[in-house]
Short mmCIF file of the C-alpha atoms (twelve columns), coordinates in Angstrom:
data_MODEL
# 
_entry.id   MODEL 
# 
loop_
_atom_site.group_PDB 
_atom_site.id 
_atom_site.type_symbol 
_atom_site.label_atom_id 
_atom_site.label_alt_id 
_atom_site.label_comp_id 
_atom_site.label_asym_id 
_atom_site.label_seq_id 
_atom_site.Cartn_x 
_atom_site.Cartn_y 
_atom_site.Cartn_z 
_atom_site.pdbx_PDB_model_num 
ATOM 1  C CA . UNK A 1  3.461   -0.912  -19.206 1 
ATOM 2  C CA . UNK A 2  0.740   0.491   -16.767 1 
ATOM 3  C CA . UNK A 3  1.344   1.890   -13.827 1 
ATOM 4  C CA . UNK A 4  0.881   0.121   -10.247 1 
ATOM 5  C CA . UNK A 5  -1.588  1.589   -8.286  1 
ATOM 6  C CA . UNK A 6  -1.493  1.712   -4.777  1 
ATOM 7  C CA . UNK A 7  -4.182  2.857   -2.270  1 
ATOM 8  C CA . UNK A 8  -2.857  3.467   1.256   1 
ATOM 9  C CA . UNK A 9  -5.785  3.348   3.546   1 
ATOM 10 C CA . UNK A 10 -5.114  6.467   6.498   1 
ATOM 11 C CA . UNK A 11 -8.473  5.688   8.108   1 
ATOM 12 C CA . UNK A 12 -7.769  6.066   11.495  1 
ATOM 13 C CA . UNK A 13 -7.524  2.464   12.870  1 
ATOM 14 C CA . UNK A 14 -5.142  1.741   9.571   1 
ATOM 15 C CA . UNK A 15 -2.872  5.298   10.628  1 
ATOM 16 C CA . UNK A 16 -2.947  4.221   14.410  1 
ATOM 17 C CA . UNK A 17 -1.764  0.715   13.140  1 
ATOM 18 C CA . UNK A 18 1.251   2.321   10.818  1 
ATOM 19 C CA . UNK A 19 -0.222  3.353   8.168   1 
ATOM 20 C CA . UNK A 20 1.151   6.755   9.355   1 
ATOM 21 C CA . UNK A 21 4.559   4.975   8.598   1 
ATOM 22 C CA . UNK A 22 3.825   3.745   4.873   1 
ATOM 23 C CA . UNK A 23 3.099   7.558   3.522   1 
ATOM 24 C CA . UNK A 24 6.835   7.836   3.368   1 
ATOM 25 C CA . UNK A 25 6.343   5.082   0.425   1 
ATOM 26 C CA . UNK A 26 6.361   7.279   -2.485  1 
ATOM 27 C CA . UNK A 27 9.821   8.998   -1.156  1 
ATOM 28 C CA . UNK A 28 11.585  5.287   -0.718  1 
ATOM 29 C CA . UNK A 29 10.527  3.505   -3.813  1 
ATOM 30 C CA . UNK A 30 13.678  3.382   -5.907  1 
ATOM 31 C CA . UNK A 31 14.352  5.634   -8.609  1 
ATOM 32 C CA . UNK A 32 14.331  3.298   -11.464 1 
ATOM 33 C CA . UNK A 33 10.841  2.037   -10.628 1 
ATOM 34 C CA . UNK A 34 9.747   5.912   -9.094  1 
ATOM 35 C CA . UNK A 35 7.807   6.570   -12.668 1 
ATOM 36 C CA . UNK A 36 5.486   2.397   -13.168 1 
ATOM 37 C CA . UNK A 37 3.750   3.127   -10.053 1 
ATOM 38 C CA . UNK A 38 1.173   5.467   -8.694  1 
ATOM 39 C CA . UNK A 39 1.127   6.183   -5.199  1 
ATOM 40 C CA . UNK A 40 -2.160  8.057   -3.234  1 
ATOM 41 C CA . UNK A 41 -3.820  8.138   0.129   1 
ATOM 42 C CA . UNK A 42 -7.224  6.797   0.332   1 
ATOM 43 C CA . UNK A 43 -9.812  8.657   3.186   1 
ATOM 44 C CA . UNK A 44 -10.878 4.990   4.435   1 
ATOM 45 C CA . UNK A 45 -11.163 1.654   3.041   1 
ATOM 46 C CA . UNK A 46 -13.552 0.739   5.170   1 
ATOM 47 C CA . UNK A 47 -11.883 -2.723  5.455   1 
ATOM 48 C CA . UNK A 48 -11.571 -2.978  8.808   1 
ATOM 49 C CA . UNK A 49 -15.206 -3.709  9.592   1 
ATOM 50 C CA . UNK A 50 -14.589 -7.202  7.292   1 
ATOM 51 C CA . UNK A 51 -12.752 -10.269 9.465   1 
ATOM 52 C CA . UNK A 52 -11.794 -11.826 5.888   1 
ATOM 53 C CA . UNK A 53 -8.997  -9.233  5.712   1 
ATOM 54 C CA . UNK A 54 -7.461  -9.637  8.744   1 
ATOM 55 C CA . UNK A 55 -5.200  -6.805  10.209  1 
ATOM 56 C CA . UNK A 56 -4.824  -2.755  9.258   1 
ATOM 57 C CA . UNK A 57 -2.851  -1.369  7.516   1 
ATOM 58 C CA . UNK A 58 -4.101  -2.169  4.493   1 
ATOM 59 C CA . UNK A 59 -3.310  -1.148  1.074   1 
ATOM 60 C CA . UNK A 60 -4.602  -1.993  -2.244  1 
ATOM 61 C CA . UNK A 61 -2.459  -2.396  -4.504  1 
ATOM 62 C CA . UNK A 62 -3.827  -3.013  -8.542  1 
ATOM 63 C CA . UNK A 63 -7.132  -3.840  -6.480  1 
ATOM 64 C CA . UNK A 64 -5.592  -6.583  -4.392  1 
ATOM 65 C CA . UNK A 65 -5.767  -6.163  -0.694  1 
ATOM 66 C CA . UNK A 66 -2.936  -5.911  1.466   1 
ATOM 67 C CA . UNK A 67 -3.302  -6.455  4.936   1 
ATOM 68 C CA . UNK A 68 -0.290  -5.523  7.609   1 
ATOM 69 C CA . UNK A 69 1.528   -3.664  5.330   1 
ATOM 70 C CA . UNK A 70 4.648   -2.673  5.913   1 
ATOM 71 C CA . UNK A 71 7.072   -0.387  3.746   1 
ATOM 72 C CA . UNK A 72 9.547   -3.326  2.961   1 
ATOM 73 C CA . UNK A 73 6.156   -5.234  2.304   1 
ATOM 74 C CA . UNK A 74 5.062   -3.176  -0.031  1 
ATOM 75 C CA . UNK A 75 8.609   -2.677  -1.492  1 
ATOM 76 C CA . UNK A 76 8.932   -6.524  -2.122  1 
ATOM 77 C CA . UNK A 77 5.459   -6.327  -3.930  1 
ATOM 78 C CA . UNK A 78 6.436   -3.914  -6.339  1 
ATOM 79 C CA . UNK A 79 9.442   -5.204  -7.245  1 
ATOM 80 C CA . UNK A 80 7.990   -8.650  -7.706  1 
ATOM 81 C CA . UNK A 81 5.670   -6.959  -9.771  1 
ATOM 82 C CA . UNK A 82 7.658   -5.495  -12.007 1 
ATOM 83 C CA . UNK A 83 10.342  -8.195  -12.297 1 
ATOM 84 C CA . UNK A 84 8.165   -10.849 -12.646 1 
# 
């Protein structure tokens, strides 16, 4: 299986709006799924500028935009990912 990828963007709107918050990710994903996913920072998305995506945070995750992420939002992505 290939790994999840996730992008956290820590721009500066996106780590004013709690991004700052979702770099703890990668310590509270849970053990058994610590080694399917692939967490890094990202200088700027540069996603903010676009009204389609609505509100930072964001966070890309296998390409698809996240927007308002939250840790238990992101949590409950990777888990449905992985389970199906």
């Amino acid at each position: 299986m290939e790994k999840i990828s996730i992008e956290i963007c820590l721009g500066t709107t996106c780590f004013v709006m709690g991004a700052s918050k979702l770099q703890e990710l990668e310590t509270l994903i849970p053990p058994k799924y610590k080694n399917l996913v692939d967490v890094k920072a990202a200088t700027c998305l540069d996603l903010c500028k676009n009204t389609a995506y609505m509100k930072a945070p964001f966070v890309k995750i296998d390409g698809e935009i996240v927007s308002e992420a939250t840790v238990e939002k992101i949590l409950k992505i990777i888990e449905s990912k992985l389970n199906g």
